[in-house]
N, C-alpha and C positions, 0 to 999 in steps of 0.2 A: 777199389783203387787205393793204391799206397795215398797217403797224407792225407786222404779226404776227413779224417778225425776218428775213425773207427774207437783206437787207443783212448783218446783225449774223453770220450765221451763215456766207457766204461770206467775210466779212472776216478770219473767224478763223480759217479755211481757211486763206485766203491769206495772213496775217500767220504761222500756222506754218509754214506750205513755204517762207516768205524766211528765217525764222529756221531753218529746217534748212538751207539751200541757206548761209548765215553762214557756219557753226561746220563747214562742208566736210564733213557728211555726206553720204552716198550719195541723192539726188534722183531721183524719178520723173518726174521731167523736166525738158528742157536749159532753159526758161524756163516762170515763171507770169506775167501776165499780166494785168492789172487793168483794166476799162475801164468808168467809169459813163456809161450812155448820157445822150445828153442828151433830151430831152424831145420828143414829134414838133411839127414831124417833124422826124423823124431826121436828122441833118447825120454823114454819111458821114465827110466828111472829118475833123470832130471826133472821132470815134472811132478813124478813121485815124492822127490826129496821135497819139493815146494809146498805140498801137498801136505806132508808131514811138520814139515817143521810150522805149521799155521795152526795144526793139529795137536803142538806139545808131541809127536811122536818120534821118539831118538831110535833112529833107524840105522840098522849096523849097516857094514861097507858086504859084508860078506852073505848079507839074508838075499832071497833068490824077487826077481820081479812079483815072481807069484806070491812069495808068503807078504809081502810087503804091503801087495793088492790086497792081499786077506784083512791085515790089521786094519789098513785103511777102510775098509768098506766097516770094519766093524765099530771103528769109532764113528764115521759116519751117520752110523745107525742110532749108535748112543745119542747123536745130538739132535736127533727128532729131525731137524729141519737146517736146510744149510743153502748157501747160493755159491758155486763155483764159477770162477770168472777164468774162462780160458783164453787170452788174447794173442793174435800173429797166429792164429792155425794155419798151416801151410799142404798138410795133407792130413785126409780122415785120421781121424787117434778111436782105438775101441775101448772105450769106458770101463766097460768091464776088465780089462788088463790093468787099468790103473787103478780100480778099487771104487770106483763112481757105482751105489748102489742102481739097482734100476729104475723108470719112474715110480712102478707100482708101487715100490719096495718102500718109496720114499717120497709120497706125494707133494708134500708140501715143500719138496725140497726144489732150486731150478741151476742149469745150466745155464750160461748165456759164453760162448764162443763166438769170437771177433777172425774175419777171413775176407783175403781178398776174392778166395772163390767159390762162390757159389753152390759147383760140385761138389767140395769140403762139404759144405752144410746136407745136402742132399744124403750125400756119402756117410752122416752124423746121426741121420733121420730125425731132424731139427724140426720140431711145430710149429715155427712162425720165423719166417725169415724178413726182418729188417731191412731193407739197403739205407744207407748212410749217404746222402747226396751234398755237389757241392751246393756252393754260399750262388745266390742270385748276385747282378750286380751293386745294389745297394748293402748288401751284405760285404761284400767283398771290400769295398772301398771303406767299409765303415771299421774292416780288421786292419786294411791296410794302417790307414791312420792310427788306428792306437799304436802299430806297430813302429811306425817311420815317424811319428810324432806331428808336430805342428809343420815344419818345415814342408810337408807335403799338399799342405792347402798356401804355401807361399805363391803369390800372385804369378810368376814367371816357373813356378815346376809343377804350378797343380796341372795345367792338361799332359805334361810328360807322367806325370806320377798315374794319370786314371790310366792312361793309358797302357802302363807297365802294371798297374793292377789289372787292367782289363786280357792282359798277354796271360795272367797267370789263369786264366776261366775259372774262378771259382773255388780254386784248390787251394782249401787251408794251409797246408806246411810250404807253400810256393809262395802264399800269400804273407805268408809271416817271415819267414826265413828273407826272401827280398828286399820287403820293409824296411827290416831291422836291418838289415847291412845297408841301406840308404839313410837311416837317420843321423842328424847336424848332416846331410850333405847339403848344401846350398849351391854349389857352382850348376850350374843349368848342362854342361858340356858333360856330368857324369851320369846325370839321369839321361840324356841322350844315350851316351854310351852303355849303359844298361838295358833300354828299351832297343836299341839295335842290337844287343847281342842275345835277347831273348828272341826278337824274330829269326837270326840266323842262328839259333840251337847253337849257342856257342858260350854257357853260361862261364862263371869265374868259378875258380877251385871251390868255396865255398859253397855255391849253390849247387855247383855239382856234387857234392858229397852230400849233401844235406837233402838234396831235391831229387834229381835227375836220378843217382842210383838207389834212392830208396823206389822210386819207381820201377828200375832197370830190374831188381831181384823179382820183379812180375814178370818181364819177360826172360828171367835165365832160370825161371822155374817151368816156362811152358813144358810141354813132351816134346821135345824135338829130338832130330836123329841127327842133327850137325847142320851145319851151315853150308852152303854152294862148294864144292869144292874140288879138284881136276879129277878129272876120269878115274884116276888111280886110286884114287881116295875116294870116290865115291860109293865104290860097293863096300867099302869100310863104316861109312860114315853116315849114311843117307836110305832111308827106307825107301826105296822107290816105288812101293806101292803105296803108303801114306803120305808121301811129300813131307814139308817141312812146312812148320806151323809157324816157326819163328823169321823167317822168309816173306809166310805171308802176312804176319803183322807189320812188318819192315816196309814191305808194299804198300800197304795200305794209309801211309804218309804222303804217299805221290799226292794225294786228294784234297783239297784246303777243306772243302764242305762233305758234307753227306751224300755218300756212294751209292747208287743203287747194288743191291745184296748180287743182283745176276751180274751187272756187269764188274764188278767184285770180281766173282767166280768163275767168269767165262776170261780174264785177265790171267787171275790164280791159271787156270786151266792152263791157258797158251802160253802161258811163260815157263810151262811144266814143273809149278810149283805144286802142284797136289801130287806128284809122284804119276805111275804109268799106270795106267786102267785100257779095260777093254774097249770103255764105251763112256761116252760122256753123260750119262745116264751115273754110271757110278764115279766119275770127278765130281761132278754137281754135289752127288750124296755126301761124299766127303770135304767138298767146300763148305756146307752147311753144317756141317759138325765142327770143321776148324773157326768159324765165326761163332758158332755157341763155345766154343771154348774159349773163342777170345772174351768174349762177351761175359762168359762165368769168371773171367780174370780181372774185370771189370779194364779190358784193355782194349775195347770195344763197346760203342751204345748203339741202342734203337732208335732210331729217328723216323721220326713220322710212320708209325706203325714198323708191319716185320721187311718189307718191302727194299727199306732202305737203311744204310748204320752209319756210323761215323766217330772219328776218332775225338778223345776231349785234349782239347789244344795243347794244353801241358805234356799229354801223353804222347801227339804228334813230335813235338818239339824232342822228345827224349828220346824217339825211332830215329827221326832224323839223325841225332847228334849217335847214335848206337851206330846204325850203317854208316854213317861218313865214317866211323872209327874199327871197324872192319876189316878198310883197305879197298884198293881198286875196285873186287868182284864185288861188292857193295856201296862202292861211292855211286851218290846220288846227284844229278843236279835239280833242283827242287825250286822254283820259282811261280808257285803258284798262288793266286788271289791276291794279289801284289798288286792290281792295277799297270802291269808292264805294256809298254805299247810296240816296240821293238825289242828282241831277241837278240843275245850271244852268250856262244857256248864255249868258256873258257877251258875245259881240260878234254881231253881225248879218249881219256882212259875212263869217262864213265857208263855207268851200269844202266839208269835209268834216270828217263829225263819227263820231269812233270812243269808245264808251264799254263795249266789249267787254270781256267777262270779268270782270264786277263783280257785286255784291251788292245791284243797285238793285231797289227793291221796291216804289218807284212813280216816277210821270212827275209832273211840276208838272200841274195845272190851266191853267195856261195860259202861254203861251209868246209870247216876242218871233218874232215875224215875221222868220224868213232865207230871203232871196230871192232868195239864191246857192248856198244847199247843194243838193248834187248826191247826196249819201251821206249816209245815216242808217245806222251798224250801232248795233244796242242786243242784238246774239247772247249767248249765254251768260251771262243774267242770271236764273237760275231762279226767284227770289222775285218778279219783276215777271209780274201775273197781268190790269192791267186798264191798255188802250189810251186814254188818254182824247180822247174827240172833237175836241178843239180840237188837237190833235198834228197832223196831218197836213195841217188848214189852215197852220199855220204854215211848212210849209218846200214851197210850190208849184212850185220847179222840181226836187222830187226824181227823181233819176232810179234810185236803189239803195238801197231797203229791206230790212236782216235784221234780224228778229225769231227767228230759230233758235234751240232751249234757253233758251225763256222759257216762265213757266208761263200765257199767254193763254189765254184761253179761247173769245175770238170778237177779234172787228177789227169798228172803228166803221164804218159807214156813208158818216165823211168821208173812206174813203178812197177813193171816187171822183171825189175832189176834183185827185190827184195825175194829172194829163194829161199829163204826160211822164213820167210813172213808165216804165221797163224793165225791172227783175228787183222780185219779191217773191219772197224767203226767210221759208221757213217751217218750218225742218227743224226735225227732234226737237222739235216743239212739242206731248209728248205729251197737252195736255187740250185740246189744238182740234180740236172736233166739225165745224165749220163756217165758211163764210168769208159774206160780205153780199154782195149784186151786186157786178158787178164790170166792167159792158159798157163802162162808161165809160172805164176805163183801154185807149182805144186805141191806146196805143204800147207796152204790156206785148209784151216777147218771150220773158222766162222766169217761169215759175211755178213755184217749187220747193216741195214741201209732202212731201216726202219723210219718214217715222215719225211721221206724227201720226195723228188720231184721223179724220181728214174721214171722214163716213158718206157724201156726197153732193158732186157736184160743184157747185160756187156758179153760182149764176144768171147768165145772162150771158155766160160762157164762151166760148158760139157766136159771140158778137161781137169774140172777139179776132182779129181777121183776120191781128193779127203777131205774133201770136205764134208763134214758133221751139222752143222748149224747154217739154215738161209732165214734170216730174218727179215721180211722185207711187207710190213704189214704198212697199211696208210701210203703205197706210194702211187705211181701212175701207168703203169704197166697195162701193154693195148697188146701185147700178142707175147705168145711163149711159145718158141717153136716147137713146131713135132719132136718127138724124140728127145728133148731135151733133159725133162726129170728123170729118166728111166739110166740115164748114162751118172745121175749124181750117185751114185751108187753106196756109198759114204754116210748117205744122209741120215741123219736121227732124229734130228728139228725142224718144221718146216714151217711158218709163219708168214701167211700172206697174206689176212686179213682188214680188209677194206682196200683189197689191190683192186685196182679198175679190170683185172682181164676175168678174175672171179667173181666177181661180181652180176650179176642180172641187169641186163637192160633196166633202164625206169620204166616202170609201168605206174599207170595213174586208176581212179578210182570211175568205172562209167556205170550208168545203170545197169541192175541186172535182178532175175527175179529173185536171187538169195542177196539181200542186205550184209554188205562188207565182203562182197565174194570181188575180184580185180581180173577184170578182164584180158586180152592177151591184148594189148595192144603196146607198141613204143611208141615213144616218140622221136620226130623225125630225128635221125642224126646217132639215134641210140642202135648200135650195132656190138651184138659180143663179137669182139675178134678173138684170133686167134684158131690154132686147131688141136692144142695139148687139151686132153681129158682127163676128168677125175680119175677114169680108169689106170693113167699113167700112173697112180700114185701108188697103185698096186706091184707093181715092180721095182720100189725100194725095198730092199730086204731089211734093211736096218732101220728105218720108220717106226718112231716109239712116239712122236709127238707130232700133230696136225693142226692147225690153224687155218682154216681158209673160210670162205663166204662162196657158195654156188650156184648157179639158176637152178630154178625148181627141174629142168629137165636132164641135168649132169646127174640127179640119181632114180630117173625111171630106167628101169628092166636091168639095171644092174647087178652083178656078183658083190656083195660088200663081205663076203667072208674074211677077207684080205684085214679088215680092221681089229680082228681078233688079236693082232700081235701090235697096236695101240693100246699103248698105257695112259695115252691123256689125250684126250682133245676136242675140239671148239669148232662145230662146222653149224654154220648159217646157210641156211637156207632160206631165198626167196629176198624179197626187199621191206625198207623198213627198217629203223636202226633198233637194235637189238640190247635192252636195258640191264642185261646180266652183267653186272661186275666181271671182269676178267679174271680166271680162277684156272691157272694153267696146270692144274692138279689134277681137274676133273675130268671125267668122257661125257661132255655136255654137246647137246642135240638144240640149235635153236629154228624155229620156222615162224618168219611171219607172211603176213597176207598172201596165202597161199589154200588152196585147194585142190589138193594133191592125193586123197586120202583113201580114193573110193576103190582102189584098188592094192592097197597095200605097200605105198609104195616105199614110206619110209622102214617099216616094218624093220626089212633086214638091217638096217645100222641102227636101229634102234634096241637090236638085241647086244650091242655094245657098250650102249650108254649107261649112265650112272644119272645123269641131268636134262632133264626136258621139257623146255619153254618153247608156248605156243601163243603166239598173237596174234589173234584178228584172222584167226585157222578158220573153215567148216570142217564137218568128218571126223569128230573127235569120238563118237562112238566105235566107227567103223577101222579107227585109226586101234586105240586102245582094247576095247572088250574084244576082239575077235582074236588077240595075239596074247603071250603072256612073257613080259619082260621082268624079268627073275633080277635082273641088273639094277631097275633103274629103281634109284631111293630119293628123288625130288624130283617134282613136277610144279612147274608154275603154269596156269591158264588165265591166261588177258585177253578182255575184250572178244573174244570169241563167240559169237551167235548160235544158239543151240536152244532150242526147247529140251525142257529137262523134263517136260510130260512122259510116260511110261507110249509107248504106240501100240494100240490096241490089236489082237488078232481078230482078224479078216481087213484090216486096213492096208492098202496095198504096197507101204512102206513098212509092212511088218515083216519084224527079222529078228528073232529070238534069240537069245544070250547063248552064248555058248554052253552054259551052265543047265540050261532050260532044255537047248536043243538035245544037248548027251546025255542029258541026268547027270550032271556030274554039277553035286550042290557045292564041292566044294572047291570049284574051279575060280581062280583070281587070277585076274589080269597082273597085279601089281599086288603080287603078293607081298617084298621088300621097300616096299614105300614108306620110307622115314618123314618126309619134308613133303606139306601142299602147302601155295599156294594159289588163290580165285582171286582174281581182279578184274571189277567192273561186267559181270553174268547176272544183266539185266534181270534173268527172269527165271535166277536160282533162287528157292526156297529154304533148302535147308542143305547142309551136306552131307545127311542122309540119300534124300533125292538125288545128289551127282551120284553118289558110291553107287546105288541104286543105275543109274543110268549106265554107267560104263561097268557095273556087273563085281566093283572091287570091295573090300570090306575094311580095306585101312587098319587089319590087324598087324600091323607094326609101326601107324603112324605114333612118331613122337611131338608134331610141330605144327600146328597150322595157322595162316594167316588169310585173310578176310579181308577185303578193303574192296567200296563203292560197289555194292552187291544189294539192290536198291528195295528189291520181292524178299530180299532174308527174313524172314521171321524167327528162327532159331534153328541151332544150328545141328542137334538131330531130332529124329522123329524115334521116339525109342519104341521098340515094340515090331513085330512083324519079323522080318529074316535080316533086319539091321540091328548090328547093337552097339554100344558107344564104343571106340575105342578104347580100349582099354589101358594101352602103353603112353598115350596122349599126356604128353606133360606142358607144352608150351600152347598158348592159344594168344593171335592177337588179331584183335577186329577192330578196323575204322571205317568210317562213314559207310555204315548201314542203316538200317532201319528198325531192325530186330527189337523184337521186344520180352526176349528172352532170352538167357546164359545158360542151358542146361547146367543144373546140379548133378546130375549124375554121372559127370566123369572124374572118375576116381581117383587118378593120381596127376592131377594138374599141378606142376609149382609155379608157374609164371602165369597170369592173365592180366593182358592190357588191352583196355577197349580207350579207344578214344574217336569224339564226334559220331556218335549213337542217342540222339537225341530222344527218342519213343523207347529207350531200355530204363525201366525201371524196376527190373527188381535182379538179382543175381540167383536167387531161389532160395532154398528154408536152410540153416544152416548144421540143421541134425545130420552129422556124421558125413559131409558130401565135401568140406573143404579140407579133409585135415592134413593134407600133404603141402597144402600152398605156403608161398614161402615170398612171391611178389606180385603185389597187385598196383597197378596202376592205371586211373580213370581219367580222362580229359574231357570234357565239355560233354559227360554224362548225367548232366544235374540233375534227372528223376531219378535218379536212384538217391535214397533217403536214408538207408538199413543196409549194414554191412551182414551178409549171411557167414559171420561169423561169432563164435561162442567161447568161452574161458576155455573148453574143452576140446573145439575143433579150429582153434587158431595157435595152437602150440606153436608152428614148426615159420609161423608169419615172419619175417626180418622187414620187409620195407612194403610200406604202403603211400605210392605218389597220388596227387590230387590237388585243384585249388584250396586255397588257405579257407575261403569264405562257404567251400561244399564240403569240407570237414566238421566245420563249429556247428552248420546247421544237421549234420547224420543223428538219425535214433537210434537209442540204444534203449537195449532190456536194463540193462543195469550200471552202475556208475565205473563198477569194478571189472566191465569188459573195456571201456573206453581208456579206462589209467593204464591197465594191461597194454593195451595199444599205441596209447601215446607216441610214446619212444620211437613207435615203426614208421610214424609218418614222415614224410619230406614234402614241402611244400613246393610245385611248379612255377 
């Protein structure tokens, strides 16, 4: 990010190594180096010249880049070791054109290159990338002050002054630059007016020159193809299959807080800012790449994991003040996290209108007619409960409506007045029972209604031909008429997950001769309605994503060929809440308390899936070793009842492996099995024994985890037709009982055992750990002796454990434990 210090902090680098290189100390190297690039594009030669004249090299006007690079690289060489300081890179520069020996060439020598983007460096093939973050708030007030002097801890301007430090978030040159042009002010009325004119992006000439466009040169460097512009000029100006990137950072101001990434992009999408795609499969692809661009531009961050981003306030502030400067097709009205409680829209002529995150508790009665807005957000305004009719007349070219986290209760009628409408958001709107026809919005492509109350699908529905996206997971939905999904024809996303009509009766737990097997019974009142079938889902052609929760009975005797042309998706089977993180990536399979198996029945979608979680299942032999899914690369099994004993022939439950039955020794169920997980399998021994059971050999597991697996004694049994995995690099076991860590797996780098009480020993450490790389024990205290040696702990970096089961471990020698020191971190 421009001002964050990138500059300030190589300079003072580089001003101490000349001041050491003075005074005839001993230097890290025969020259430092200074070169501000110039701005692209990049002029070689100008860097060149900088390069030389630090060099002593008098460089003619008429020598060619090439001979220039030659001399260059060759004094270079002469001076053994050097540090070049390339600061404002703007786009990749090839080292080699400027005369930069290569590292080999010149080991002792370093680069360091200052960039706002990230790609730059990548593009560099840089070894260690930096970022440069701003100041916390204690930081920030502490520059401010030196900067604005005393006068800002005066009694009557200190909470104006934090507050105008608190507007700048962090950011050094916003932080300094304000300051200073506040210092000897004392009249209270201009720090006001300063602090109002930072919220309304409306800085004074100075800070704008000094602030706002040194940020601004981030956004007129993005790749863009032009800005919004009349039909005529658009096939001139505008990529319409890449959309415009500079559009969508501009958008991305409507937001005061941190945006989730999808509804980000599914915005982007309907505002037809990602340019025209076949499929919204490929807009998404390319939203995600224009938010890592933003993000490499440092004109975008990550909040709270990848999930969700957000702009840093300064940065907001200078979008805003860019699009109001634009003109109509990007004036904004922007009033959001303001704490507003009532709404008015003074100009006619604008673009989008953001009043997010406020405390508004009604809409006017009536409203001036904009017949340019594209975007309506009014999200997270909980005390607004009633839509009023004349709203939606008013803004007839919308194309993005969220009313998310408001307290409505229905939607007027006029809104099938909106004929270019394309997203309705309706999240977390938990008192809407119900929506009003809706056939008329036929250019609607998403309907999100995700945690609300809907009982029923709205009338009309059937008529949305484009629509792309039904998000309607967590609501209350009690019947979906016949024929209804098969008319969405459109469709490509479909998300119903924890809807009441997919879902299974309750079923409760009653006696039975298999332990955790659930009998058929409901309880009174529990009735599946409805008469749509899963099979209907097989008549969307365009179906690449699935979401939904099933009775165990929606996939006996079924066709599941149909799911071959699913690229992702999450179906639950049977009842029981279902502990997999949501991971809309994957082709994940889950089933709990079900007993479904004995005839194959998941089988066919199971040749699908990539993820499969089984809780409180029986039939897991029956399910797995008789089929072989080539697909699936994680398996988690919970709580599921099984003797893992081998059944002996002539015992009248005897039924031979498939393996055993053909002769075919080398037949595996799960031959691509990256990921297990075992939780809580009473009466597994070792995971030899499961592989053993279900017939698999786990020659390609890389990963596995253990937890409350009570009969474990170690985890394989080496020897016989089992052998240890070999590819196995991750292992983590808790609360077991084991009292042993095989040694013999060869290339582990991660092992975490924690609450393993009776494990004391890890095995001998001749030649068995030398790949490991992190070991971490918890509430393992028999263990005494690290099975590690000067010679087979090379590749160690961190070893977790309490502080007091460290001091007391034995060691062969004093000179393994110093070796190690450094790797510990204490829990």
């Amino acid at each position: 990010m421009g001002g964050v210090g990138k500059t300030t902090l190589v300079k003072n680098l580089n001003n101490e190594l000349l001041k050491i290189a003075a005074s005839s100390s001993k230097l890290s190297f025969g020259v430092v180096i200074w070169v501000t690039v110039p701005k692209p594009p990049t002029d070689i030669r100008k860097v060149q010249a900088q390069i030389a004249n630090r060099l002593s090299l008098k460089v003619d006007s008429e020598e060619s880049v090439e001979t220039i690079a030659s001399r260059i690289h060759q004094r270079l060489k002469e001076v053994m070791s050097f540090l070049l300081i390339l600061d404002d890179v703007w786009e990749a520069i090839n080292l080699d054109h400027i005369g930069v020996p290569q590292p080999e060439d010149s080991p002792r020598s370093k680069v360091i290159i200052t960039s706002r983007f990230l790609n730059v460096c990548r593009q560099m093939r840089t070894d260690a990338e930096i970022k440069v973050y701003t100041f916390d708030e204690d930081e920030s007030w502490q520059l401010f002050v030196k900067n604005a002097r005393d006068n800002a801890n005066l009694e009557h301007i200190q909470p104006f002054a934090k507050k105008i430090a608190k507007q700048c978030d962090g950011l050094p040159l916003a932080i300094t630059v304000i300051a200073a042009s506040m210092r000897g002010q004392e009249r209270v009325e201009l720090w006001k007016g300063t602090l109002e004119s930072l919220r309304m992006s409306k800085p004074n000439k100075d800070f704008e020159n000094m602030v706002y466009k040194v940020i601004k040169w981030s956004f007129d460097s993005l790749e863009s193809q032009g800005i919004e512009l009349s039909s005529e000029q658009t096939s001139k100006h505008v990529n319409k299959r890449g959309g415009d990137i500079q559009n969508c950072f501009l958008y991305c101001s409507l937001y005061p807080v941190a945006v989730s990434t999808d509804d980000l992009i599914h915005c982007w999408w309907t505002e037809g800012l990602l340019g025209e795609h076949d499929t919204y499969e490929e807009a998404y692809n390319r939203g995600i790449t224009v938010i890592e661009s933003l993000k490499d531009a440092c004109l975008l961050e990550t909040h709270g994991g990848l999930d969700s981003v957000k702009m840093h306030a300064m940065v907001r502030n200078v979008a805003i003040w860019i699009a109001n400067s634009l003109g109509d097709e990007h004036n904004s009205l922007i009033q959001a996290g303001i704490g507003l409680t009532h709404i008015k829209i003074m100009s006619v002529s604008v673009k989008r209108i953001s009043f997010v995150s406020n405390k508004i508790e009604r809409l006017p009665d009536s409203f001036k007619k904009c017949p340019k807005t594209t975007t309506l957000l009014l999200q997270d305004n909980s005390p607004l409960q009633i839509i009023p009719h004349e709203l939606f007349q008013a803004f007839p070219a919308l194309r993005v409506l969220n009313l998310s986290g408001t307290g409505i209760r229905a939607l007027p009628s006029s809104i099938n007045s909106l004929s270019q409408l394309n997203a309705l958001i309706l999240q977390n709107c938990g008192w809407l029972t119900e929506l009003p026809p809706i056939g008329d919005l036929c250019n609607l492509q998403l309907l999100d209604c995700d945690n609300t109350k809907l009982n029923c699908l709205p009338q009309g529905l059937d008529k949305l031909t484009n629509l792309r996206l039904l998000n309607m997971p967590a609501t209350y939905l009690k019947s979906i008429g016949q024929g209804i999904l098969p008319k969405l024809s459109s469709i490509e996303m479909l998300n119903m997950l924890d809807t009441t009509y997919f879902q299974p009766p309750r079923w409760y737990l009653t006696p039975h001769p298999y332990p955790g097997t659930l009998s058929n019974v409901r309880k009174e009142g529990d009735t599946l309605l409805g008469s749509s079938t899963f099979d209907e889902l097989s008549y969307l052609p365009n179906l690449t994503s699935l979401f939904v929760k099933l009775d165990s009975s929606s996939i006996l005797n079924r066709d599941h060929t149909w799911m071959s042309r699913l690229e992702r998706f999450r179906i639950e089977v049977g009842v029981g809440p279902m502990e997999a993180k949501f991971n809309k990536s994957t082709r994940m399979i889950g089933v709990s308390q079900c007993q479904i198996f004995s005839k194959g029945e998941l089988s066919g979608m199971l040749q699908f899936a990539s993820d499969l979680y089984l809780i409180k299942c029986m039939g897991l032999r029956k399910l797995i070793a008789y089929n072989s899914f080539d697909g699936l690369k994680s398996l988690h099994i919970v709580n599921c009842s099984c003797d893992f004993k081998p059944v002996e022939e002539g015992n009248e439950h005897f039924d031979p492996l498939p393996n055993l039955k053909e002769g075919n020794e080398h037949f595996d169920p799960l031959p691509n099995l990256e990921y297990l997980r075992l939780g809580s399998l009473f009466n597994l021994k070792s995971v030899s024994e499961f592989g053993h059971f279900l017939g698999t050999r786990f020659s390609k597991l890389r990963q596995l985890e253990m937890a409350v697996c009570q009969s474990l004694t170690c985890l394989f049994n080496v020897g016989g037709a089992f052998s240890v995995p070999k590819h196995l690099e991750d292992i983590g076991i808790s609360n077991c009982r084991m009292t042993l860590v095989n040694s013999e797996v060869p290339r582990v780098r991660e092992l975490l055992l924690e609450n393993c009480p009776s494990l004391g020993t890890l095995g001998e450490p001749e030649n068995t750990w030398e790949h490991l790389e992190e070991l971490s024990l918890t509430n393992c205290n028999q263990i005494r002796k690290l099975p590690l040696s000067i010679q087979t702990s090379k590749n160690i970096k961190v070893i977790r454990g309490a502080s007091d089961w460290w001091s007391q471990l034995e060691w062969d020698d004093d000179s393994s434990k110093s070796k190690l020191e450094h790797c510990f971190l204490p829990l």
